[in-house]
C-alpha positions in Angstrom: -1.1 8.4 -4.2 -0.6 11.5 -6.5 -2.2 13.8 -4.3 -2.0 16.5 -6.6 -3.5 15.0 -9.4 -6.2 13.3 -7.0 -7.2 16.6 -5.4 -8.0 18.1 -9.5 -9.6 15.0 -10.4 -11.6 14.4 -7.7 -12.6 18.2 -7.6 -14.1 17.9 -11.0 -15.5 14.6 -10.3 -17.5 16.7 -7.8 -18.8 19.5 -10.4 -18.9 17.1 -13.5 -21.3 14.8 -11.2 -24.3 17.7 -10.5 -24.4 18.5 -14.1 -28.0 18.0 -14.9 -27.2 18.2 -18.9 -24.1 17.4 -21.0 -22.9 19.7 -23.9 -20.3 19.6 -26.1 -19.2 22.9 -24.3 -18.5 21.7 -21.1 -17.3 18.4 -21.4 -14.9 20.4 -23.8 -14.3 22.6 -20.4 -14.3 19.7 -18.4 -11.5 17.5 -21.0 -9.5 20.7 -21.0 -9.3 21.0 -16.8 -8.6 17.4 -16.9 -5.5 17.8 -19.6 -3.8 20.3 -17.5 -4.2 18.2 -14.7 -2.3 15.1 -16.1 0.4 17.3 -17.8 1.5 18.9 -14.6 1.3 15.3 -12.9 4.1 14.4 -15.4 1.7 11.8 -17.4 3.6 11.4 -21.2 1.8 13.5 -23.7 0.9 10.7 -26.3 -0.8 8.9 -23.1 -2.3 12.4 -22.3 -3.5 12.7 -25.9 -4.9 9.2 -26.2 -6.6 9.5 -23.0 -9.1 12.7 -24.1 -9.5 11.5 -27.4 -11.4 8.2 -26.0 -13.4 10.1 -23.2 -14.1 12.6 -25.5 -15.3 10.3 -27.9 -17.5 8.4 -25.0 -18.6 11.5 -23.3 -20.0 12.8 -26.8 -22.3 9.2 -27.0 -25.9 8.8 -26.8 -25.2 6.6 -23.8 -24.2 10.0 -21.9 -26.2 12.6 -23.6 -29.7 10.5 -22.9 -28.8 9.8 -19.7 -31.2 10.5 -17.1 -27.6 11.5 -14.9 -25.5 12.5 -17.3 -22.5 13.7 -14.7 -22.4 10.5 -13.0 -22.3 8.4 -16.8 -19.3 10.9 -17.5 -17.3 10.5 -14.4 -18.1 6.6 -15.4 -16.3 6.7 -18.2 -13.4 9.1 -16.9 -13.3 6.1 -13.9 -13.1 3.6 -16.9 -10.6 5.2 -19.3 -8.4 6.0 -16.1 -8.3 2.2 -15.3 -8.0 1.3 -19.2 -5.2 3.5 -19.2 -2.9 1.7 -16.2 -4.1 -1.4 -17.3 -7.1 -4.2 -17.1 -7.7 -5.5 -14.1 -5.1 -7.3 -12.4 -2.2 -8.8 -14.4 -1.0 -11.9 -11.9 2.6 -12.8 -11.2 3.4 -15.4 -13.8 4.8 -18.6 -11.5 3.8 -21.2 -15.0 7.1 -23.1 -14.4 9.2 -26.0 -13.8 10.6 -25.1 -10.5 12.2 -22.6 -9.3 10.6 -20.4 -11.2 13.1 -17.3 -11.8 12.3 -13.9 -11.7 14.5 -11.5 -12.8 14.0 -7.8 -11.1 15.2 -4.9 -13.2 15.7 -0.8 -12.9 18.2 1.8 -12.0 19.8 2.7 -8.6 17.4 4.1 -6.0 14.1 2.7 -7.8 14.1 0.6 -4.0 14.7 -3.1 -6.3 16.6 -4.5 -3.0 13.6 -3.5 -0.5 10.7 -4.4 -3.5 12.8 -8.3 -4.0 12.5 -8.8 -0.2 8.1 -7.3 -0.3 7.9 -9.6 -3.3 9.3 -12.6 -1.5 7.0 -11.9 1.7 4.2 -11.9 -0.8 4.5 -15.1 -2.6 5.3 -16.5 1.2 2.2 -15.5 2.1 0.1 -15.6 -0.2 1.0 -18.2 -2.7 2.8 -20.4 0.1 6.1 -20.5 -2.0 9.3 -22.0 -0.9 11.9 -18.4 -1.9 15.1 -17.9 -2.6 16.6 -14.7 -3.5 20.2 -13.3 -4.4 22.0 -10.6 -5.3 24.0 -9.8 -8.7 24.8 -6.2 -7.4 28.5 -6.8 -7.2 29.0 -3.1 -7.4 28.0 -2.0 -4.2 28.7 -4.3 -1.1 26.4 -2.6 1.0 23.2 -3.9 -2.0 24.3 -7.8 -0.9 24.2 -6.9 3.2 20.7 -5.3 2.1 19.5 -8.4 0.4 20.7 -10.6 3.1 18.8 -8.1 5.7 15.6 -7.7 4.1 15.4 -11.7 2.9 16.0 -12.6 6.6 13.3 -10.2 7.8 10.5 -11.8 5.3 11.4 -15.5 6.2 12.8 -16.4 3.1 16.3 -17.7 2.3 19.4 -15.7 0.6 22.3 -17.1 -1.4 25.7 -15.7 -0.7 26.8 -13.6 -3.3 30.5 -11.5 -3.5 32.0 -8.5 -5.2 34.1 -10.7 -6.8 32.2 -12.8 -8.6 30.3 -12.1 -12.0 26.3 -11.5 -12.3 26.1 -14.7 -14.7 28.2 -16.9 -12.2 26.1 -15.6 -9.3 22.4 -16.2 -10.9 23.7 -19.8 -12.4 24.9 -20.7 -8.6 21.9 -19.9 -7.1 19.4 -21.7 -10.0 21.1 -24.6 -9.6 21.0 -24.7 -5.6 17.6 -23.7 -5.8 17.3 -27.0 -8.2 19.1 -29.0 -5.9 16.8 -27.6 -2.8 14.0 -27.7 -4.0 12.5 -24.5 -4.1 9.8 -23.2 -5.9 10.9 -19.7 -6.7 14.2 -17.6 -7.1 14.4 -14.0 -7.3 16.9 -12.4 -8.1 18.3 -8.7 -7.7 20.4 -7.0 -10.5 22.8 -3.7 -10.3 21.7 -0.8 -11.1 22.8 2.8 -12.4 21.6 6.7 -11.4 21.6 6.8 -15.4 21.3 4.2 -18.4 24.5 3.3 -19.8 26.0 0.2 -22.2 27.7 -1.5 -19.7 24.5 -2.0 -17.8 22.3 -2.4 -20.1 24.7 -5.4 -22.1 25.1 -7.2 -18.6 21.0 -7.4 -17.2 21.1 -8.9 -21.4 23.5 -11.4 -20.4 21.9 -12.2 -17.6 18.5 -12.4 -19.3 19.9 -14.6 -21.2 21.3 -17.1 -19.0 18.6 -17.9 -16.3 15.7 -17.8 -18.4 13.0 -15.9 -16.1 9.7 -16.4 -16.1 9.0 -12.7 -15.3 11.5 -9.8 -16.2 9.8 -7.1 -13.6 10.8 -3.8 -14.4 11.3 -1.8 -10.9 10.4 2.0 -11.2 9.9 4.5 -9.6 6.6 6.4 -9.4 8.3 9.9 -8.1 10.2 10.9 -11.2 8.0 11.6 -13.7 8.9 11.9 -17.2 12.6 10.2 -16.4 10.3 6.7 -15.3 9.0 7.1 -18.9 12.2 7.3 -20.4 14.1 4.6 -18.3 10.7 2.4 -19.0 11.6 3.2 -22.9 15.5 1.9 -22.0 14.6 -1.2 -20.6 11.6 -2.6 -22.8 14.1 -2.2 -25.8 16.8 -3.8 -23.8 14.6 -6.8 -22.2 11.3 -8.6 -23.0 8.9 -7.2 -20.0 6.8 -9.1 -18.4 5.4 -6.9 -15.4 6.5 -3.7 -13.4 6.4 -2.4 -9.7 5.7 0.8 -9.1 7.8 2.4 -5.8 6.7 4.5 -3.3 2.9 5.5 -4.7 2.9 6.5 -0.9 5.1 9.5 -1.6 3.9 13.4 -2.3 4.5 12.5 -6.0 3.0 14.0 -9.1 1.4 10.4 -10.3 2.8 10.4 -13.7 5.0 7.2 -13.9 1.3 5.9 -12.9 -0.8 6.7 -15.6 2.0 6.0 -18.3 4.6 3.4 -17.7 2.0 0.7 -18.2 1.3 2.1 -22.2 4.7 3.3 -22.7 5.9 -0.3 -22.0 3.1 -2.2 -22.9 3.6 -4.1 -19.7 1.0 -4.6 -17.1 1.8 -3.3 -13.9 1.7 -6.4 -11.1 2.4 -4.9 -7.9 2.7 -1.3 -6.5 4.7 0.1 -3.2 2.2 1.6 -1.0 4.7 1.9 2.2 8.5 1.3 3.4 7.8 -1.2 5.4 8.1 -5.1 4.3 4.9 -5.5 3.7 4.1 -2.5 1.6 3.2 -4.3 -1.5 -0.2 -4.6 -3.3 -1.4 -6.4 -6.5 -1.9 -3.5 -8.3 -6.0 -3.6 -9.5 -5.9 -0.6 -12.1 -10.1 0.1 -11.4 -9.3 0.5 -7.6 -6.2 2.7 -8.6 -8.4 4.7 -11.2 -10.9 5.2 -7.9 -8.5 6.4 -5.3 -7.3 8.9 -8.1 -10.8 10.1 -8.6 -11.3 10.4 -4.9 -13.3 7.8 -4.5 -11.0 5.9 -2.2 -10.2 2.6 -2.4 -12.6 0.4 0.2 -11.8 -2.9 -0.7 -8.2 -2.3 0.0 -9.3 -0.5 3.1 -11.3 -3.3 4.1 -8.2 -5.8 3.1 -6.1 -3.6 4.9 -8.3 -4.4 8.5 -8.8 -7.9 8.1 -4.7 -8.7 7.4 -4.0 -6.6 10.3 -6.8 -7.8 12.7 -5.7 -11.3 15.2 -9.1 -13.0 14.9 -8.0 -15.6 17.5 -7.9 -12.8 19.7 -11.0 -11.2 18.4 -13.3 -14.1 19.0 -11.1 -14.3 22.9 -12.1 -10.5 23.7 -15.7 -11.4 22.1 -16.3 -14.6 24.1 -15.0 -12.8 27.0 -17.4 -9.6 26.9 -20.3 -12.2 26.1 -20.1 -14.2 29.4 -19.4 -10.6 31.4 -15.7 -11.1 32.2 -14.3 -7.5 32.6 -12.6 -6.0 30.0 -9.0 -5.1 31.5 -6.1 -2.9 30.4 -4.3 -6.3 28.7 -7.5 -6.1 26.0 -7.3 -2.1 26.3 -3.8 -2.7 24.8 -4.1 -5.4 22.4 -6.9 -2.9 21.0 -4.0 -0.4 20.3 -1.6 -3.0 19.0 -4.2 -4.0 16.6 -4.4 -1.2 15.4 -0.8 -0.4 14.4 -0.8 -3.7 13.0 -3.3 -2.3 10.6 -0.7 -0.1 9.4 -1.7 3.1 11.7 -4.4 5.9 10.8 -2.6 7.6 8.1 -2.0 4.2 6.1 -5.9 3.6 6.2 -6.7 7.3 5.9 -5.4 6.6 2.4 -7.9 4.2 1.1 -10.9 6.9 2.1 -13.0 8.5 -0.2 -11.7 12.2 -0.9 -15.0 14.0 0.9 -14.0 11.3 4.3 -10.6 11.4 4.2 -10.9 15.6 3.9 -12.8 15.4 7.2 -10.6 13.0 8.8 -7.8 15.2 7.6 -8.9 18.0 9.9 -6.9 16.1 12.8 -3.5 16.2 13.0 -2.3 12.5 12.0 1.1 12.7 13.7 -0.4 13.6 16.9 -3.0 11.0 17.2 -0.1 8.4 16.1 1.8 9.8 19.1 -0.9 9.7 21.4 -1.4 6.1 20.7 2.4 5.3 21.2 1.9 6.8 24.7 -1.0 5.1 25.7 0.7 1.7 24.9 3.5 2.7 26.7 1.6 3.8 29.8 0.2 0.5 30.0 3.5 -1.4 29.4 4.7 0.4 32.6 2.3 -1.2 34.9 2.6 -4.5 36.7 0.5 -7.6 35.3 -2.0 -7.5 38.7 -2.1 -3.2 37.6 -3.5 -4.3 34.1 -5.5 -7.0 35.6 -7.4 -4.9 38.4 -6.7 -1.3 37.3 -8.9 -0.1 40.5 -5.8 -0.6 42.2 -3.8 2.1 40.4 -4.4 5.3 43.1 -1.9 8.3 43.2 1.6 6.3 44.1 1.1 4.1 41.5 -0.1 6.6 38.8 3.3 8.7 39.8 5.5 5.6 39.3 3.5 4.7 35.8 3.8 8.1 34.7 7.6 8.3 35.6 8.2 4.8 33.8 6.4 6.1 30.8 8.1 9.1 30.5 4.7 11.0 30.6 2.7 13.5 32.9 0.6 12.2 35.7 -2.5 14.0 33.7 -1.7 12.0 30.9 -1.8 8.6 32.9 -5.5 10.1 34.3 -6.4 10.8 30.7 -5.8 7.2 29.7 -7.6 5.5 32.6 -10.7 7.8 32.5 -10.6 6.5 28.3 -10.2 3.2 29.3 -13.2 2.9 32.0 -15.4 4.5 28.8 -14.3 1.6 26.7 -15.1 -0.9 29.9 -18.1 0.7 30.1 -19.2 0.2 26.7 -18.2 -3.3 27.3 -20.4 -4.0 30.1 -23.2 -3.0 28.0 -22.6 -4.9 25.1 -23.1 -8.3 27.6 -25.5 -10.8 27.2 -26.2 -9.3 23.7 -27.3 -5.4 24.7 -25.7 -4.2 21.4 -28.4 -3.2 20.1 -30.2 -1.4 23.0 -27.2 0.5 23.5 -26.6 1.5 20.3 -30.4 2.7 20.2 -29.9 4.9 23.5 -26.8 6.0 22.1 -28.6 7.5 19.3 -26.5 5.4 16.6 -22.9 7.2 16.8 -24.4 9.9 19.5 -22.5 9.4 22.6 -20.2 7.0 21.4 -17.0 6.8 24.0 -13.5 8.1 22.6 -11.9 5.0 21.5 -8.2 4.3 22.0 -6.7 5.9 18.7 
């Protein structure tokens, strides 16, 4: 997330930290660095302004200057304003309603409102075990309805048919009252959108508004264009009473602005943020954790979150039980390690959450060659026959030729594989009968430890 602004921040997090004494002088150098650091991320001046004044303000307090660490009590209070500044907390999704409750999801063309309805609809599957419906009022462009219909599908949630043909108004009312009639406990639904804001638009989401009553209006922006985010924000608070906005694509190269501004601009608490493309790329957005990553401090909880979604602990506790009562470890656990992984979201996805001084380090290997390399393993293994997984002492020189060919891969590669694969068994083996903790001591904590699979 705003990689720019993070590697600033988090670069004067480091100096501002070791300073043994606080002066006006360098918290004024320190407020200045940090200024030009939020004006070229695109953060709106007034928020810029506002921002300084109350760190400045803080910074200048006993509370810092008798501090026995007075760099770690400022970059306190920059974490604190930071997080003050996107919000407080975590502002939940507002569901208070006699069913279905109707949410209304706003912003221009391209914001990703189609992609964000379906993420939202996974969410409150999962997580709030909701009975969704969503639909369409994009009567503009066909292709937003197929979308809808796609994505809805994909989540496990259901879609009312919608047509170019029909009006927005007739569309929403259709689907409220067969979401009534069917019992289901929410309804989102997706509105047009513009490149630009116009009248026409702007009088139709109104009407709209108007007639299904929502119990959130989520305003849908995204986090890549800057100082136009501000200004759309500006366009649709005075159009519609906010409840919430999504920021889009926080996973993208952008500057960060939309960030650290839409939320006082608006006066709306941001709910959820994009993180990826793929469906379930949606978090609650926790402004503290935000405020962290930003400062470089990573975000663990979501890192640990992250893990625990993505991990199958029914086949955790299997490969556990199975090491404990010194059954071999085969290439069908070898490979549910790697699919466990992806299922985490791959490397780059939890490089994210890292502190700035881990992730720099991990960001010494190349990503999309480690991400390949995995692809290939899985694939070698997918080429062999079930006994081959089973009893991979069988796989001699034909066999590795044939794997290799139905992998698309060298024979080298197919070696490589096996040879990491018998360091994992091995590992295995050791960790029976609960020698954990004797191996680890011979192994000298991380000293020694065998490559694993990613």
């Amino acid at each position: 997330m705003a990689s720019a602004l993070t590697d600033k921040l988090s670069r004067l997090v480091k100096e501002i930290r070791g300073q043994a004494r606080i002066t006006e002088n360098n918290v004024a150098d320190m407020l200045r660095e940090v200024r030009m650091a939020l004006l070229e991320a695109d953060v709106a001046l007034p928020v810029v302004r506002d921002f300084i004044a109350r760190v400045k303000d803080k910074a200048l307090g006993q509370d810092v200057l008798g501090s026995l660490t007075p760099g770690q009590a400022l970059v306190s209070i920059v974490n604190k304003e930071l997080a003050a500044t996107m919000g407080d907390g975590v502002a939940d999704i507002n569901l208070a309603a006699q069913p279905p409750a109707v949410i209304l999801m706003a912003g221009l063309q391209g914001a990703g409102k189609t992609t964000t309805t379906a993420k939202l609809a996974k969410h409150l599957i999962e997580k709030r075990n909701k009975k969704v419906l969503t639909v369409s009022g994009d009567v503009y462009r066909p292709a937003a309805i197929e979308q809808l219909k796609t994505v809805t599908a994909q989540v496990g949630a259901e879609w009312f048919p919608s047509t170019p043909e029909q009006k927005p108004v007739d569309i929403a009312l259709a689907a409220l009252d067969y979401a009534r009639k069917h019992y289901f406990d929410v309804l989102l639904v997706d509105t047009a959108g513009r490149l630009a804001i116009d009248d026409v638009l702007m009088r139709e989401i109104k009407d709209l508004h108007a007639a299904i009553h929502p119990v959130e209006t989520l305003f849908v922006v995204d986090a890549m264009q800057g100082q136009d985010a501000i200004n759309t924000a500006k366009a649709f608070k005075e159009a519609l009473p906010l409840t919430g906005i999504i920021l889009t694509k926080l996973d993208g190269d952008s500057r960060g602005g939309a960030a650290l501004s839409v939320r006082q601009i608006t006066g709306a608490p941001i709910k959820f943020a994009g993180t990826s493309e793929k469906l379930d790329g949606l978090e609650v957005f926790d402004a503290e954790r935000h405020a962290g990553r930003i400062l470089g401090m990573g975000d663990i909880l979501a890192l640990v979150e992250q893990v625990t979604a993505g991990v199958d602990m029914a086949s955790a506790q299997k490969l556990a039980a199975k090491v404990k009562s010194g059954a071999s470890f085969d290439l069908n656990d070898f490979l549910s390690q790697i699919q466990q992984m992806k299922q985490m979201g791959g490397l780059s996805s939890l490089m994210d959450k890292l502190p700035a001084a881990m992730a720099a380090k991990a960001g010494q290997m190349d990503m999309g060659r480690v991400e390949k390399d995995v692809k290939r393993k899985e694939g070698i293994i997918q080429s062999m026959t079930p006994l081959e997984r089973r009893k991979p002492e069988l796989i001699k020189a034909t066999r590795k030729r044939r794997i290799a060919a139905g992998a698309g891969v060298q024979v080298q590669e197919v070696n490589r594989m096996l040879k990491e694969f018998e360091q994992m068994q091995d590992m295995m083996k050791k960790m029976k009968g609960g020698g954990m903790m004797k191996m680890m001591k011979r192994m000298g904590g991380m000293k020694g430890m065998p490559k694993m699979p990613f």
